[in-house]
LUMVEXZA-365721 format. One record per residue (C-alpha): residue number from 1; residue in three letters; y, z, x. Coordinates in steps of 0.25 Angstrom, whole numbers. Layout:
% residues N
  resi  resn      y      z      x
   NUM   ala      Y      Z      X
...
***
This chain:
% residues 299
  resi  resn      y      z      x
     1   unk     75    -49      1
     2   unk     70    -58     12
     3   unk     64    -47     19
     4   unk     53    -49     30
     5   unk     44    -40     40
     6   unk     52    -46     52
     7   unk     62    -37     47
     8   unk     55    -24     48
     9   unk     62    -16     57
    10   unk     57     -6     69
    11   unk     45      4     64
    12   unk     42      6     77
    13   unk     38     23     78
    14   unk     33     19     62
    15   unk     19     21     60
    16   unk     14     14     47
    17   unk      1     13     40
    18   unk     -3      2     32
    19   unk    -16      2     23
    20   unk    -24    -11     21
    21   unk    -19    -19     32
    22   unk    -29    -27     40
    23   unk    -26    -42     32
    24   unk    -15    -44     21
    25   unk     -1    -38     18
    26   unk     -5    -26     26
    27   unk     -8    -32     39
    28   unk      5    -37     38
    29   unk     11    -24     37
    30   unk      4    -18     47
    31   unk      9    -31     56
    32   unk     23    -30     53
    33   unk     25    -16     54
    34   unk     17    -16     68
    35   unk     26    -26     73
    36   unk     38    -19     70
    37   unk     32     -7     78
    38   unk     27      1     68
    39   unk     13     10     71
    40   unk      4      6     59
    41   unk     -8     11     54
    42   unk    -18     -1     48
    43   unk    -27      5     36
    44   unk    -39     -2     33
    45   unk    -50      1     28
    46   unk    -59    -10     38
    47   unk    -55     -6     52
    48   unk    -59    -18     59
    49   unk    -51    -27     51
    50   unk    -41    -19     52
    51   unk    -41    -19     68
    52   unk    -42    -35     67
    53   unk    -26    -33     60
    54   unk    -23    -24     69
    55   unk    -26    -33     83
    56   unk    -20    -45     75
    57   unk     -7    -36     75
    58   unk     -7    -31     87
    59   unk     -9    -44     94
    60   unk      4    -50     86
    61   unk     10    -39     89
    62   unk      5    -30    101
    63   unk     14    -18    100
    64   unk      8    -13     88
    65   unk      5     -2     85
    66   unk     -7     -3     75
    67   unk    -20      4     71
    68   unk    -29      3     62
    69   unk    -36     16     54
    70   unk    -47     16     42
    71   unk    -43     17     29
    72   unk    -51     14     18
    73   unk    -40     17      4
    74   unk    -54     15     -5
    75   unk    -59     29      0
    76   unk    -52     43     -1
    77   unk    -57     48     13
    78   unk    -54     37     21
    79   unk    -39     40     17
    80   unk    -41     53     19
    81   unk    -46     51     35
    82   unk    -35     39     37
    83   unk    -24     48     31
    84   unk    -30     61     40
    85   unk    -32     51     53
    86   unk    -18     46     50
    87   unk     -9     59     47
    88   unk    -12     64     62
    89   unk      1     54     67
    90   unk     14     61     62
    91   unk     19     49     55
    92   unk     17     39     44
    93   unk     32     29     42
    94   unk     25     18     34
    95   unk     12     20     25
    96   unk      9      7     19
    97   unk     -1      8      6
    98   unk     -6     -6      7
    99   unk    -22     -8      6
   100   unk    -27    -13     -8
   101   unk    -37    -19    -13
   102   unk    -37    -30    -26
   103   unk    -45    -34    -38
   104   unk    -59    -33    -30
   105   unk    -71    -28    -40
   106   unk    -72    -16    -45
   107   unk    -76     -6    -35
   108   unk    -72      9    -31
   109   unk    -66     16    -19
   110   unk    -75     28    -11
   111   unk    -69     36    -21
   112   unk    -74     29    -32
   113   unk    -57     22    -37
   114   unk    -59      8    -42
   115   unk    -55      1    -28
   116   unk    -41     -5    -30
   117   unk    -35      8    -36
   118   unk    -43     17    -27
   119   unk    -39      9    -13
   120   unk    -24      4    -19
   121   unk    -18     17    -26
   122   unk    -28     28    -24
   123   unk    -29     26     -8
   124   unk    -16     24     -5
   125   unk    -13     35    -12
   126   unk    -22     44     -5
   127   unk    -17     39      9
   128   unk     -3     41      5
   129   unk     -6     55      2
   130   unk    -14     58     15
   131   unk     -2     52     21
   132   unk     10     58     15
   133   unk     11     70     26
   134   unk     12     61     37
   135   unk     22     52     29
   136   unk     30     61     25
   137   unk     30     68     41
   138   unk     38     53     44
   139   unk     52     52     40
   140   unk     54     39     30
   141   unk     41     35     29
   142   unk     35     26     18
   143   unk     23     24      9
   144   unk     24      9      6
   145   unk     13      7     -5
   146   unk      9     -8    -10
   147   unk      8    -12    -23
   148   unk      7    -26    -30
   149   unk     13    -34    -41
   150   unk     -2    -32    -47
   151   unk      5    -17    -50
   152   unk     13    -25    -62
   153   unk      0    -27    -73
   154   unk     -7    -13    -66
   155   unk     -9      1    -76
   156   unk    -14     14    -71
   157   unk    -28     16    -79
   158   unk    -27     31    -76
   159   unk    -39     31    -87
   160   unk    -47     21    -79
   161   unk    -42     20    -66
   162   unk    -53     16    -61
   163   unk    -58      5    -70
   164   unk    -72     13    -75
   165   unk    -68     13    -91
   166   unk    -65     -3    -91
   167   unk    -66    -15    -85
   168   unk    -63    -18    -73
   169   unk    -51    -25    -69
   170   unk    -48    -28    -57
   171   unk    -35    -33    -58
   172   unk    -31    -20    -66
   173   unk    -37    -11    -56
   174   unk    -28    -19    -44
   175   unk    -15    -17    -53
   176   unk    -18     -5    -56
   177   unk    -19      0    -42
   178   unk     -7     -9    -40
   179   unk      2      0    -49
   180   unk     -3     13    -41
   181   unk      1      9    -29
   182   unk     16      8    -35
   183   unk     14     20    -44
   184   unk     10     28    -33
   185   unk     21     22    -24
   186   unk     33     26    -34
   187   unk     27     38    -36
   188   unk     26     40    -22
   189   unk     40     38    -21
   190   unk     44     47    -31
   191   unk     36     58    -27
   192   unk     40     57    -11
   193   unk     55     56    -16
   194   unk     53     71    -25
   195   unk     47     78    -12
   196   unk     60     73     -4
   197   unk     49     66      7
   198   unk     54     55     16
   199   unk     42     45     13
   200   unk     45     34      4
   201   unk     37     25     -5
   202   unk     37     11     -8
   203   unk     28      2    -14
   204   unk     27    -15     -9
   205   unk     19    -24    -15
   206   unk     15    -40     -8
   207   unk     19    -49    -18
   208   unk      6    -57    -18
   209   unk      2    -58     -4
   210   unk     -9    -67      1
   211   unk    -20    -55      7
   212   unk    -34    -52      6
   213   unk    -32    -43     -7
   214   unk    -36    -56    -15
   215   unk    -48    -55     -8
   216   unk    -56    -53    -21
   217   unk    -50    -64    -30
   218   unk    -53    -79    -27
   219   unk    -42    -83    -35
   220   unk    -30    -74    -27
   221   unk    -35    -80    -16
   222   unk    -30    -92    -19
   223   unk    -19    -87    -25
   224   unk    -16    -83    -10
   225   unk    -17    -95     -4
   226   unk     -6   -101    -14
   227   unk      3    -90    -20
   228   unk      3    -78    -12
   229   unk     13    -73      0
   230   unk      7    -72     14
   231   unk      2    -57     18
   232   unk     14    -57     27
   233   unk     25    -58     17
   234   unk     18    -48      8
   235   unk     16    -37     17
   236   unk     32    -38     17
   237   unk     36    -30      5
   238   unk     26    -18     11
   239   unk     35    -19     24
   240   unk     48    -18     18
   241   unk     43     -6     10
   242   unk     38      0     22
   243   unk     51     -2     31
   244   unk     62     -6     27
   245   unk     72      5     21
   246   unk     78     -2     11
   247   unk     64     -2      3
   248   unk     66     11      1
   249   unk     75      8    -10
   250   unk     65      3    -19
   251   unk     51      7    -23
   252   unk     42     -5    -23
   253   unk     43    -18    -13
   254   unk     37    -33    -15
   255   unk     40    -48    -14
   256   unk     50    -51    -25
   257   unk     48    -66    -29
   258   unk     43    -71    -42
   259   unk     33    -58    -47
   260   unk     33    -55    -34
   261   unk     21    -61    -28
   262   unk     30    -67    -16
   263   unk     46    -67    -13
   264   unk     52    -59     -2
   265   unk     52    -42     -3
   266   unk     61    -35    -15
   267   unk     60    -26    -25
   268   unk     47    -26    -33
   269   unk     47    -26    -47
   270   unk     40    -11    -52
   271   unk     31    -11    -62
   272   unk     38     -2    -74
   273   unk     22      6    -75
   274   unk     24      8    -60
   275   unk     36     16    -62
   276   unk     31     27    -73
   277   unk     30     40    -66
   278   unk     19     46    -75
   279   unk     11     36    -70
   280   unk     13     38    -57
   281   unk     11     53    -58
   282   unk     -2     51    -65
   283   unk     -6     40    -55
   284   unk     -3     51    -43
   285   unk    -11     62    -49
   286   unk    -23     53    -52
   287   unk    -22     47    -38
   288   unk    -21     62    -31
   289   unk    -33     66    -41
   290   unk    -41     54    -36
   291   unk    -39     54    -22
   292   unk    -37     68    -19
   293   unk    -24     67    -12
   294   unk    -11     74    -16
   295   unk      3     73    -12
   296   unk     17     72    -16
   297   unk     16     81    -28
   298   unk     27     87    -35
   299   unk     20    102    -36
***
C-alpha cells in the first residue's frame, strides 16, 4: 500500500498527544499531524528540547497548533500530573504511545521498574489509564500504541520482570518491553470492544528507522547510516494507525518489506505469544498492581 503522510487528511478540531517526540519517529508525527491542522500535545520528559521541535514546527509551518507539556513515562507521579493537567480540556481524538527507551545499562524507573519496561509498557500503561475518561468523552478517538519487530524474540518474565534473579540482558528486557506494548494493545482492544466504548486501539511499529534510540549501541549507529529508513518514513505507519479509517480494520500496523525493517505501510505480522489472552490478562493485572492505575475491568 503506497501510502504517505501527504495523505493525511483534515484533523483540523483534532487534538492529539504524542509521547517522546522532540527528535526521531515522533517529531515527525507531531509535524505531520500539525500540518494537517491538528492541536497536538508534545510529551517530553526534557522541556527545552522539546520547545526547540516545537519552533522548528512552527517555523515550517506557522499555523500550528503545538505545545509542549512535561512528561517523564519513567516516574509514576509525573504521569499522574500530566494526565490531571491534560484531562481539564474536554477532548483527546489521538493518543500516540510513542516514547521508549533501548538497550541502555541496566538502571530503574523513580518507581524502582527496570527502565525500558518501566518507561515502554508500564508508563504508557499508566498514561493510557489516566487518560481514558477524557478519550472515551471524544467520539472515535484512538490509542495508537508503538511496538517493534524486537517484540518477535521477547517473553514476559512475569517471575523476573525486572531482571533482579538473573543477568541482565539487555536486548531481552527491550524485547520484552517490546511485546507489552502489543500485549497491552490487543488487550486494550478487546476490552474497550466488551464495554461497547468508541475508543479504538491499534498498535504500529517503525520498521527500523534511523533515530536516536541507538544511541547506546556503537554498532546500530552504523547500522543507521547504511541499513535503516529515515525518521520520516518511519513515523508513517504510527500516522496511518492514528487517521486513517481503514486501519481500523486490522490491529497492529508497520512497513511490510523484507522482515519488515523497511518497505511501504501493510499489515504487520503478529507474533502468535502476542496473541495469548491469559497472558495478556496476567500482564494487565500486573501492570494495574504496579502502577496503581485501574480501568477497563470487566467487574
Amino acid at each position: 500500500m503506497k501510502w504517505g503522510e501527504e495523505m493525511i487528511e483534515d484533523q483540523t478540531g483534532k487534538s492529539a498527544i504524542v509521547t517522546g517526540c522532540n527528535t526521531g519517529i515522533g517529531y515527525y508525527m507531531v509535524r505531520a499531524l500539525a500540518s494537517k491542522g491538528a492541536s497536538v500535545t508534545m510529551a517530553c520528559r526534557n522541556s527545552e528540547k522539546a520547545e526547540s521541535a516545537r519552533q522548528r514546527i512552527v517555523e515550517e509551518y506557522p499555523r500550528s497548533d503545538i505545545s509542549v507539556s512535561v512528561l517523564d513515562l519513567a516516574d509514576l507521579s509525573s504521569i499522574e500530573r500530566f494526565a490531571r493537567r491534560f484531562s481539564e480540556s474536554d477532548r483527546l481524538d489521538i493518543l500516540i504511545n510513542n516514547a521508549g527507551v533501548m538497550i541502555p545499562p541496566k538502571s530503574r524507573t523513580k518507581d524502582g521498574f527496570e527502565l525500558q519496561f518501566g518507561t515502554n509498557h508500564l508508563g504508557h500503561f499508566a498514561l493510557t489509564g489516566h487518560l481514558m475518561p477524557v478519550l472515551e468523552k471524544t467520539r472515535g478517538s484512538r490509542v495508537v500504541t508503538v511496538s517493534s519487530i524486537a517484540h518477535n524474540p521477547g517473553v514476559i518474565d512475569f517471575e523476573d520482570l525486572h531482571g533482579d534473579r538473573k543477568r541482565y540482558n539487555k536486548w531481552g528486557f527491550y524485547s520484552q518491553s517490546k511485546i507489552a506494548n502489543l500485549i497491552f494493545s490487543l488487550e486494550l482492544a478487546r476490552r474497550l470492544e466488551r464495554r461497547g466504548s468508541g475508543v479504538s486501539a491499534i498498535a504500529s511499529h517503525p520498521g527500523y528507522s534511523a533515530t536516536d534510540l541507538q544511541r547506546y549501541s556503537l554498532f546500530w549507529r552504523f547500522l543507521n547510516v547504511i541499513v535503516a529508513i529515515p525518521a520520516k518514513r518511519g513515523a508513517e505507519a504510527t500516522l496511518y494507525a492514528a487517521t486513517e479509517d481503514e486501519a481500523l480494520e486490522y490491529p497492529y500496523w508497520g512497513p511490510t518489506g523484507i522482515i519488515e525493517m523497511r518497505g511501504w505501510t501493510g499489515r504487520a505480522k503478529i507474533n502468535p505469544k502476542a496473541m495469548n489472552e491469559d497472558t495478556a490478562r496476567r500482564l494487565w493485572e500486573v501492570s494495574e498492581s504496579m502502577t496503581g492505575v485501574s480501568f477497563l475491568n470487566d467487574n
